[in-house]
Each structure stands twice: as C-alpha cells, then as structure tokens.
C-alpha positions as CSV (number, residue, x, y, z in Angstrom):
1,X,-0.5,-33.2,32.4
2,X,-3.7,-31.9,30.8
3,X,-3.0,-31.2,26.8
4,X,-4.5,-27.5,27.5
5,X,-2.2,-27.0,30.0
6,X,0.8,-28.0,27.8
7,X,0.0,-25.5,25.1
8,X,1.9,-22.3,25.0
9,X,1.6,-19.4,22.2
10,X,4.9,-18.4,20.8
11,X,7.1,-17.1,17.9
12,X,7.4,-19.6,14.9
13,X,11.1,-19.2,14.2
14,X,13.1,-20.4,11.3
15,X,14.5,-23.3,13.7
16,X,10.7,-24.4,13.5
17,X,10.9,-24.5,9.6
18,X,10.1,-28.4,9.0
19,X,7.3,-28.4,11.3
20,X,6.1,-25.5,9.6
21,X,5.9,-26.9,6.1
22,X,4.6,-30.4,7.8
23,X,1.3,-28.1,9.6
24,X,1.0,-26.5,6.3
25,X,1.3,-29.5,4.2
26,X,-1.0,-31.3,6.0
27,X,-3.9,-28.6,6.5
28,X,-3.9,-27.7,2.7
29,X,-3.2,-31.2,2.0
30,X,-0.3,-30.2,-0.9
31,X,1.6,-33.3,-1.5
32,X,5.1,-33.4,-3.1
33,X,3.4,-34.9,-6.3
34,X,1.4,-31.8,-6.7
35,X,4.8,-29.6,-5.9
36,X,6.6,-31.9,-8.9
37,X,3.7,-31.2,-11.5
38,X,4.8,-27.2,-11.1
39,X,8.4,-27.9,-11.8
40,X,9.4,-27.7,-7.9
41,X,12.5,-30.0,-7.1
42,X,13.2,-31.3,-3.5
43,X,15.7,-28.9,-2.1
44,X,13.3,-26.0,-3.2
45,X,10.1,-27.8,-1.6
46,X,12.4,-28.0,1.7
47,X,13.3,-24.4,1.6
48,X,10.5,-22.6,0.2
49,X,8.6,-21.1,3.2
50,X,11.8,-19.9,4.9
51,X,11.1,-16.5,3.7
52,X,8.1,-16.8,5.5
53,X,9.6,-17.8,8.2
54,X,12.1,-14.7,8.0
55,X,10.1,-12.2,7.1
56,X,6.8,-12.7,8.4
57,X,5.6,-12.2,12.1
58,X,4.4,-16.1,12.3
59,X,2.6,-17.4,15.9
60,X,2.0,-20.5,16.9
61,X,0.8,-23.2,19.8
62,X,3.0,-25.5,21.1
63,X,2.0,-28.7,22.4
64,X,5.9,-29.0,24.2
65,X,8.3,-28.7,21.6
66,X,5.5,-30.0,18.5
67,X,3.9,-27.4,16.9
68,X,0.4,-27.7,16.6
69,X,-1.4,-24.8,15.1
70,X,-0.3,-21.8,13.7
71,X,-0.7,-18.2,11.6
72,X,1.6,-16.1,9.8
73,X,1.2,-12.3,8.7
74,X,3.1,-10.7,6.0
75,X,4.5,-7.3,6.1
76,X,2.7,-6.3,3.1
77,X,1.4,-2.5,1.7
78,X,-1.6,-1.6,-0.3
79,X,-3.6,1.5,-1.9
80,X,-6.6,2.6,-0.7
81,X,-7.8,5.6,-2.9
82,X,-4.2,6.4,-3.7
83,X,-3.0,6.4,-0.2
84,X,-0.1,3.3,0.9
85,X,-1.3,1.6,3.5
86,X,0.3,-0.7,5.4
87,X,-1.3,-4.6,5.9
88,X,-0.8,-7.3,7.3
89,X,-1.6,-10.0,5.2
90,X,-2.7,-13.3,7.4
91,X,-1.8,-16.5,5.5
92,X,-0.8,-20.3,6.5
93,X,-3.1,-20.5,9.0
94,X,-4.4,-24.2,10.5
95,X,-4.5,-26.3,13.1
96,X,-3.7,-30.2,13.3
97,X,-7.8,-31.8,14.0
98,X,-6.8,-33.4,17.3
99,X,-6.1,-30.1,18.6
100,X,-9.6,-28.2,17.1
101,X,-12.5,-27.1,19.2
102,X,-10.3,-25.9,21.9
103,X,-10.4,-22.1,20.7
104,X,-6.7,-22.2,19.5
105,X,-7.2,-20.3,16.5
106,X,-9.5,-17.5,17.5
107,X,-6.6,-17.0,20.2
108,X,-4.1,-16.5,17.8
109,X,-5.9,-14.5,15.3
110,X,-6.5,-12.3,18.6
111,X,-2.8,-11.8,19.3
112,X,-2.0,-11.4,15.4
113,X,-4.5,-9.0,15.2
114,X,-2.7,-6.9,18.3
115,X,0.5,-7.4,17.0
116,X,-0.9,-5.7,13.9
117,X,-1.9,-2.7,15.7
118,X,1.1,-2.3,17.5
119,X,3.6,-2.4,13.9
120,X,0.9,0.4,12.3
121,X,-0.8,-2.3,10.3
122,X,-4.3,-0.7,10.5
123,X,-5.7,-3.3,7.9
124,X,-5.4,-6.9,7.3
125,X,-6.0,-9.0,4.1
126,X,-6.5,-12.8,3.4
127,X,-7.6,-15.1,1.3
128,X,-10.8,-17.3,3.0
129,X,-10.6,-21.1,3.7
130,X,-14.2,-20.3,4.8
131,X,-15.9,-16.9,3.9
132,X,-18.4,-17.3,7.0
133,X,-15.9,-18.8,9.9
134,X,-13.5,-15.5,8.9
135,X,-16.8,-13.3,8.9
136,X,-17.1,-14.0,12.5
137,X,-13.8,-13.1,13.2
138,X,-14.4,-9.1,11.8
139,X,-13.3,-9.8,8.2
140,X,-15.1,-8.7,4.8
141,X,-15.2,-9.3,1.3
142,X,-13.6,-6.4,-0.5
143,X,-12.5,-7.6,-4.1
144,X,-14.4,-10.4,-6.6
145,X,-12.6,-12.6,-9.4
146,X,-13.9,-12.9,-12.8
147,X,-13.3,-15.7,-14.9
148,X,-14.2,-15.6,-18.4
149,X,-14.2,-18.0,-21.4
150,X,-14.0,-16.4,-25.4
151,X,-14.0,-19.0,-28.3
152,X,-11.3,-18.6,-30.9
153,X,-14.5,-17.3,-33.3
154,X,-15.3,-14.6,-30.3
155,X,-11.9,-13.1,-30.3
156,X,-11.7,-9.0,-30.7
157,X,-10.8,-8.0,-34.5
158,X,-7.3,-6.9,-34.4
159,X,-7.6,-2.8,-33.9
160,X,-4.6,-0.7,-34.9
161,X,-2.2,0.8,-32.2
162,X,1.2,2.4,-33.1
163,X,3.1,0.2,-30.4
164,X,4.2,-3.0,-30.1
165,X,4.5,-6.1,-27.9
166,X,7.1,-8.1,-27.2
167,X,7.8,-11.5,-25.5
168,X,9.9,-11.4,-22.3
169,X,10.7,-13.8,-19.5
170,X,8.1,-13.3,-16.6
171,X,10.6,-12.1,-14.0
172,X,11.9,-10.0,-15.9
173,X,12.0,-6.0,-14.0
174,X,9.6,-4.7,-17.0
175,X,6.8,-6.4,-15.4
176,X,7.3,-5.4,-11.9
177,X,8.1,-1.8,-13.1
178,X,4.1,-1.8,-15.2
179,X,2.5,-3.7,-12.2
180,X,3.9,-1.0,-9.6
181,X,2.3,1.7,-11.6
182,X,-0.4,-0.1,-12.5
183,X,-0.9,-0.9,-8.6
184,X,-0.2,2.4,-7.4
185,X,-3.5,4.2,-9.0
186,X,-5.6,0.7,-8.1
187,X,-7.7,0.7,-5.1
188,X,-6.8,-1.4,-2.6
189,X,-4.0,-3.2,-4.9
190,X,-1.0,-4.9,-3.6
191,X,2.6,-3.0,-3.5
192,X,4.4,-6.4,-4.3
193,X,7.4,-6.4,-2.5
194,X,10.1,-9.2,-3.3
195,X,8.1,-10.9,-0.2
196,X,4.8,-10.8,-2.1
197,X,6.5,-11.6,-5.7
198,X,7.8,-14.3,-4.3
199,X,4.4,-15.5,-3.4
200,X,2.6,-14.4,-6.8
201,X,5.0,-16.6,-8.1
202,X,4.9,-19.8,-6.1
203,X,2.6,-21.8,-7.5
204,X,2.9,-21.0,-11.3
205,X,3.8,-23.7,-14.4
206,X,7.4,-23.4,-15.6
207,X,5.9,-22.8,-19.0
208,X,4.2,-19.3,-17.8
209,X,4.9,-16.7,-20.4
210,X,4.6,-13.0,-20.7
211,X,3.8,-10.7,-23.5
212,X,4.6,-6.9,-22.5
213,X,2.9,-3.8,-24.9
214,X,5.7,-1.2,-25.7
215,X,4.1,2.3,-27.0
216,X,5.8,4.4,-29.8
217,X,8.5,5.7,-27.3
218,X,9.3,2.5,-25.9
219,X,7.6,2.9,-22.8
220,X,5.9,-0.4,-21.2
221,X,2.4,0.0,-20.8
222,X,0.8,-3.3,-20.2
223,X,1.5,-7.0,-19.7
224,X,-0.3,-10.4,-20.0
225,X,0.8,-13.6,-17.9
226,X,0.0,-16.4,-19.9
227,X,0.3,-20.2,-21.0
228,X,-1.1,-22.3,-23.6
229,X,-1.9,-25.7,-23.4
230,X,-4.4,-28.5,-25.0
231,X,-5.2,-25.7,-27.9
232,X,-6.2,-23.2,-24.7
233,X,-4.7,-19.9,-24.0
234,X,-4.5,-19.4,-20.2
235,X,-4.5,-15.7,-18.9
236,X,-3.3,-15.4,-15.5
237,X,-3.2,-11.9,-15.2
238,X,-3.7,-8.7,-18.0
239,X,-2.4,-5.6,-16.4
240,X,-2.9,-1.9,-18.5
241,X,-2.4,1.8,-17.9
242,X,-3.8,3.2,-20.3
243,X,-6.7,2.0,-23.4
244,X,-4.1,1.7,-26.3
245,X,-2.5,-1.2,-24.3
246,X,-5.0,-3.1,-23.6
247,X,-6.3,-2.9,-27.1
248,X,-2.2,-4.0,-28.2
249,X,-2.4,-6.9,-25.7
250,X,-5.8,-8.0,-27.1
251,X,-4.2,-7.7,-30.6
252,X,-1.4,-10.3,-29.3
253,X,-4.4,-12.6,-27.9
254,X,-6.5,-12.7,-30.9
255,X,-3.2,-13.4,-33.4
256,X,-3.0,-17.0,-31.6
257,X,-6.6,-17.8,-33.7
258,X,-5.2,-20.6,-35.3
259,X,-3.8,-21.9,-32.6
260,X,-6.4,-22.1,-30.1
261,X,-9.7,-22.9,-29.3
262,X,-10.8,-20.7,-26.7
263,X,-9.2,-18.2,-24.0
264,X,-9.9,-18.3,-20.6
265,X,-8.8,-15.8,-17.8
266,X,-9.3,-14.6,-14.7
267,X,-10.2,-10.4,-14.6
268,X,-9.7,-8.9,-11.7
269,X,-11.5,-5.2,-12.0
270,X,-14.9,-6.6,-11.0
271,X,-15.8,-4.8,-14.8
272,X,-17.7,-7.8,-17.3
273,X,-15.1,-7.8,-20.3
274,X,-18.0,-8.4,-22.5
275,X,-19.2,-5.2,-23.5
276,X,-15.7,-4.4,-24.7
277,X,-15.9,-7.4,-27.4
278,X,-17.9,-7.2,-30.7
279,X,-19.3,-11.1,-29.9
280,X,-20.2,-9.9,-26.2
281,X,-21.8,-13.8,-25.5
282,X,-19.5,-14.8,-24.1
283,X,-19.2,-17.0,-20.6
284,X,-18.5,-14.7,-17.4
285,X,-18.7,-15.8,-13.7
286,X,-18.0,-14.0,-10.8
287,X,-17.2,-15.1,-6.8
288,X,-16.1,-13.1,-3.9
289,X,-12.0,-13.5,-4.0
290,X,-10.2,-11.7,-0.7
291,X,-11.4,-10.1,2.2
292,X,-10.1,-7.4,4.0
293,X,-10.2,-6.4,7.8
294,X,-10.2,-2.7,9.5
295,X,-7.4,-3.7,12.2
296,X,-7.5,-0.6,14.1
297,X,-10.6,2.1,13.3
298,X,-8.9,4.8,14.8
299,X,-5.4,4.5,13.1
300,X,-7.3,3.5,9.6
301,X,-9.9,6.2,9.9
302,X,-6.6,8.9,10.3
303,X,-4.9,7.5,7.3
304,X,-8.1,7.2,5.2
305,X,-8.9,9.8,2.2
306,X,-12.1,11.4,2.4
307,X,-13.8,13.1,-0.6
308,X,-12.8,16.7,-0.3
309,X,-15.7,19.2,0.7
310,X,-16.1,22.8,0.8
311,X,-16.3,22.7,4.2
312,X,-15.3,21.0,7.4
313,X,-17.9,17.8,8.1
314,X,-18.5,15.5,11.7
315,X,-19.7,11.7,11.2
316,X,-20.7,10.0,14.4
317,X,-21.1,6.6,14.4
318,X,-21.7,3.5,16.8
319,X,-19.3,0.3,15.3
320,X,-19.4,-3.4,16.9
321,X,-16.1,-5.5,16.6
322,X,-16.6,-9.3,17.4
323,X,-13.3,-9.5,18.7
324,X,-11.1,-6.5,19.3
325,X,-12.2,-4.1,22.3
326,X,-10.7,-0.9,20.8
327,X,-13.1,-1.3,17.5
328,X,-16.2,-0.9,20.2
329,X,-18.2,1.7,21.0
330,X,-19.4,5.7,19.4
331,X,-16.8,7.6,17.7
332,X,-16.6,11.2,15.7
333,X,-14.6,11.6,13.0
334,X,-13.7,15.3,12.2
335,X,-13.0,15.5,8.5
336,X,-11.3,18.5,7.2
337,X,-12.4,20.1,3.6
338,X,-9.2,18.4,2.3
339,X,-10.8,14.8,3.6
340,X,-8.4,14.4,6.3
341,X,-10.2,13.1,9.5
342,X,-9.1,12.6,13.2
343,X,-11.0,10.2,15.0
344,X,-12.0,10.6,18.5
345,X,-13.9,8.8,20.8
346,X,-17.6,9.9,21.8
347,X,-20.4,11.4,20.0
348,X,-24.4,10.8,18.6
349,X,-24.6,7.5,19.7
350,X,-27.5,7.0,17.2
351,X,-26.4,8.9,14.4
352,X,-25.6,5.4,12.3
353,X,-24.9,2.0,13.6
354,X,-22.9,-0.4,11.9
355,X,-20.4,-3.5,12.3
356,X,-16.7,-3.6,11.8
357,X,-17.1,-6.1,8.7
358,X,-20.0,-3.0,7.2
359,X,-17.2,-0.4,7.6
360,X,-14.7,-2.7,5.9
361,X,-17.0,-2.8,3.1
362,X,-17.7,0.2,3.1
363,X,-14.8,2.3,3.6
364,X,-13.4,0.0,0.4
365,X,-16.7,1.1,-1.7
366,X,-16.9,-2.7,-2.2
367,X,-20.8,-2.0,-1.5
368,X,-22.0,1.4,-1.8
369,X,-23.8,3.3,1.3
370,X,-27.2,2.6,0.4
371,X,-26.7,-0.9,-0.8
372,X,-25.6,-1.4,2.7
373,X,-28.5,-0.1,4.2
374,X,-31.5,-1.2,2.5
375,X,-29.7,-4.8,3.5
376,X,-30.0,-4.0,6.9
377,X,-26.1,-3.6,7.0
378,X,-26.6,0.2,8.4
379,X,-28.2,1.1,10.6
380,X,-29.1,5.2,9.9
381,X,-31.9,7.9,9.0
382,X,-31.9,9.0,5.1
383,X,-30.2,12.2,5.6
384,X,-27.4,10.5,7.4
385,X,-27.3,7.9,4.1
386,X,-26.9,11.0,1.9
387,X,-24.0,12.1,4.2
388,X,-22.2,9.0,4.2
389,X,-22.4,8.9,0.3
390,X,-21.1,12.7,0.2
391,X,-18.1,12.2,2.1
392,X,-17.1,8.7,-0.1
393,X,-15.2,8.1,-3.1
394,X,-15.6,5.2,-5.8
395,X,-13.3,3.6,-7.2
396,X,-13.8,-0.7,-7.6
397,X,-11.4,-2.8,-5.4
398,X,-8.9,-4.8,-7.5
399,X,-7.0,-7.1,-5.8
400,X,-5.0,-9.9,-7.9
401,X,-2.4,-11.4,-5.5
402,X,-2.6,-14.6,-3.7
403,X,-0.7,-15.7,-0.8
C-alpha cells in the first residue's frame, strides 16, 4: 500500500509514550548524555513527558502502528492587559525526515489549531524552531530576550533597603507565590500551572539556586534563579514587584564581587538594564524569543481589553489568515466606553487591512500602530492610524517560560 495511504491522524495517548520520547529525541537531537550532564537519571528520562502525554491534547500521524510525526498543545493561561486568557501552548512538534514534504505538519497544526478553538483557546504560543516556516503558518513574534553581561567592576554600588534576602530552595512555594503576582500584572505572562512549572524546570542544573527579597513585614517581593560556576554568576530569571526589591536583589548580586568575574543573565522586560547601572557599558543583546498566534479573532477580540473611551467607538477591518477560514474576511468590532468589544462579521471593507500575524502583533503592542504601518504591515488612511492608537494600550510583552 502507498505510505500516504497508510497514514492516519490520531490522539497520542500515554500507551504511545516511548515512541513519543524516541520522535522527540530524535527531532531535537537530545541524547541521554546531554539528559545526565543536568542531573537526570534513567527512570526519570523514561518518564518525563508522561505529563505531557496526560495532560496535553497531543496529535499525531501514524504510519500503522509507528508514529511518525507529531504536535502537542498545553492547556496553558496567560495575561493580556490584566485579562486571563486561555492558550494553547504548541510544543514537541516534528516529524521523522522520511516522512517530510508530504504536508504532514501543516495538517496537524490545522487540526490543533481547531481543536484550540473548540476548548476556548483563542490564542496560541510557542517557541520557534524556525521564526519564518511558523510565520507562514499565522504566528508572530510577541516577546524578545535580553541577555546581558556586567563585569564584577560594573556591578551596582550596594543601595540601602530596609528588607532582606534570604536563600531558599527553588521549589520552594515562595517563589511560585511572587512569580503569580508578578505574572498576574505582566502582559502576556504565563499563569504557571504545575504543568508549566514542571516545564520551567526541566531542563535546569541541580545546582540552580534561589535568593528571595523579604521587605520589613516579611512579605516576598522578588526572586533571582541563579548559579555560579567558573567564577560566573548565571541569572536565569530576576522577578520584582515593586523598585525596593529589585534594588535588594541587586544588593545580593553585587555582594558575590569577590567571587566572580562577571554576571550574565537573561532579562525578559524588553527594558536595556543599562541605564539602571552607574557603569551603564555594559554588553546587551537582544533576539525575538516566543511568538504568539490569534487562534480565533472573534473569541479573542470579545475577551480583549480595549482602552476605555468616553464614548462608544466601531473599528472595521479586513484581516487575511493563511490557514484558518474563520480568521478571513471584514469584521466590525463595537467597543463599548468600558473597552469591551463584540465582534461581528461585515463592515468598511477598506477601512484598514491587515494580516492575522499584524493583529497578533499588534493587539500585544509588540509593535506599535504606526510602526506597523509605515512597514507596510497596515494597510489604512492616517485618521484610521490615529484611531487604532486611541483605542490601544501599552504595556511591553514579557514572557519568560519555555516549553
């Protein structure tokens, strides 16, 4: 029989858990060597998608009973302008190369992306293999990583603060409780769920430390996720509500001087750390980190907060999806002074034009309105720019997680 005609697209169950890892391992080319250097053991390596596997909506061909290509999507929420969301997050996606070039993938991602629609998942994050293939497919960058490099001679001069920080184990509950309000007034930031711990976790050293800032009343305010090694102090991840802890956390940083000879990080906030330091030459680089997907315009525009106006406001617009049918064509979205909108189909066909990878990004103020059109990415007459801008807020996307 003809290997097309073999193929059939179903569930990934947890029975399919070997053949899972084997696709997964192979694709991303992880070998149990690199799993040992982290501190994994061979009873965990066995067992340590089967979360996935239980908890994720996972599809996948079938070439008889070998499974040949295959995507999973988390159950996952995030904040948009201090609304929850809910996301599907696509991840362990790939394909075994005698079976490429026969449209497997776009397929799936199709039938993820309506199985998305149908749970209320009106947007879908992931991390890009390949930022242009993933374009293609209706996705957009919506949050940048920062790495940055200070040398022990660069570090911040300790500034006083009347709390204090403490050591604790990473897992330890203080850290998820300052990360979940930390999350909850970041745009587009992850609601971790033990699902999406779990994953923020996976791939660490067992030597990752945390240092948590405690104010005058005991209250956690901040954290840092950290390891030294070879005289460098690693950051993974600095998280802060408020100014006095992230001046505290610095003051922890800056009291390993002796001990190190530089400290390098990754930052999140899309904001240069540099003008916060009194030796601001420092070295900074910056590349586009996860992208993000409108899944379903009409559920996403219902759910999405509007800046509030004094009066009731209609935005017609014209939107192209290259894949999903109910993405296409001219909507209306009356928005109500509060900034609530209903969506309807219909309306000034020419009022703006613009792709479903444009309103990603735009919608998540990862580019601002007229950014967007002076590139060409909108399509609009200046009065309708102005509108667009009215009716936005601004806020920077921060995203951290990786999965």
């Amino acid at each position: 029989m003809n290997r097309e005609k073999r193929l059939e697209l179903k569930k990934v169950e947890p029975k399919h858990l070997q053949q899972f890892n084997q696709l997964l391992r192979y694709v991303f080319q992880v070998t149990n060597s690199n799993l040992h250097e982290v501190g994994w053991k061979e009873p965990e390596i066995a067992s340590a998608k089967l979360p996935v596997l239980e908890q994720a909506h996972v599809l996948g061909w079938f070439d008889n009973d070998k499974l040949v290509s295959q995507a999973a999507v988390y159950p996952f929420q995030v904040r948009i302008f201090n609304k929850t969301f809910e996301m599907g997050g696509v991840t362990g996606v790939g394909t075994y190369p005698e079976y490429a070039n026969m449209g497997l993938m776009a397929k799936l991602l199709y039938k993820a992306l309506v199985d998305m629609r149908e749970r209320g998942q009106s947007v879908s994050y992931l991390f890009p293999y390949s930022i242009p293939y993933y374009r293609r497919k209706g996705w957009e960058i919506i949050s940048d990583k920062m790495t940055f490099e200070v040398k022990d001679f660069q570090l911040p001069k300790m500034r006083t603060v009347l709390g204090e920080v403490e050591r604790v184990d990473p897992e330890h509950e203080v850290i998820k409780e300052v990360y979940s309000r930390f999350a909850h007034k970041s745009h587009a930031a992850m609601i971790r769920n033990e699902l999406a711990w779990d994953e923020y976790w996976r791939w660490d050293l067992e030597d990752l430390t945390a240092a948590v800032y405690y104010d005058q009343s005991r209250q956690a305010n901040g954290y840092v996720l950290y390891w030294i090694a070879d005289e460098v102090f690693h950051i993974k991840e600095m998280v802060y509500v408020n100014e006095e802890a992230r001046r505290g956390l610095w003051n922890f940083i800056s009291a390993h001087f002796s001990m190190v000879t530089k400290v390098v990080g990754d930052n999140y906030s899309n904001e240069p750390i540099a003008f916060l330091l009194e030796d601001a030459e420092i070295k900074e680089t910056i590349s586009p980190y996860f992208m993000a997907r409108i899944v379903d315009i009409e559920q996403f525009i219902n759910q999405y907060p509007f800046k509030p106006q004094k009066e009731k406001r209609t935005w017609s617009f014209t939107l192209e999806d290259p894949l999903l049918e109910w993405n296409q064509g001219v909507f209306t979205a009356e928005i109500s002074p509060e900034g609530k909108a209903v969506l309807s189909r219909g309306g000034d066909a020419d009022a703006a034009k613009l792709d479903i990878q444009t309103m990603t990004a735009l919608l998540f103020a990862y580019r601002k309105p007229e950014y967007l059109h002076r590139t060409g990415r909108i399509e609009c007459a200046p009065d309708t720019l102005e509108f667009i801008e009215d009716l936005l807020e601004t806020q920077t996307p921060y995203f951290s997680d990786y999965f």
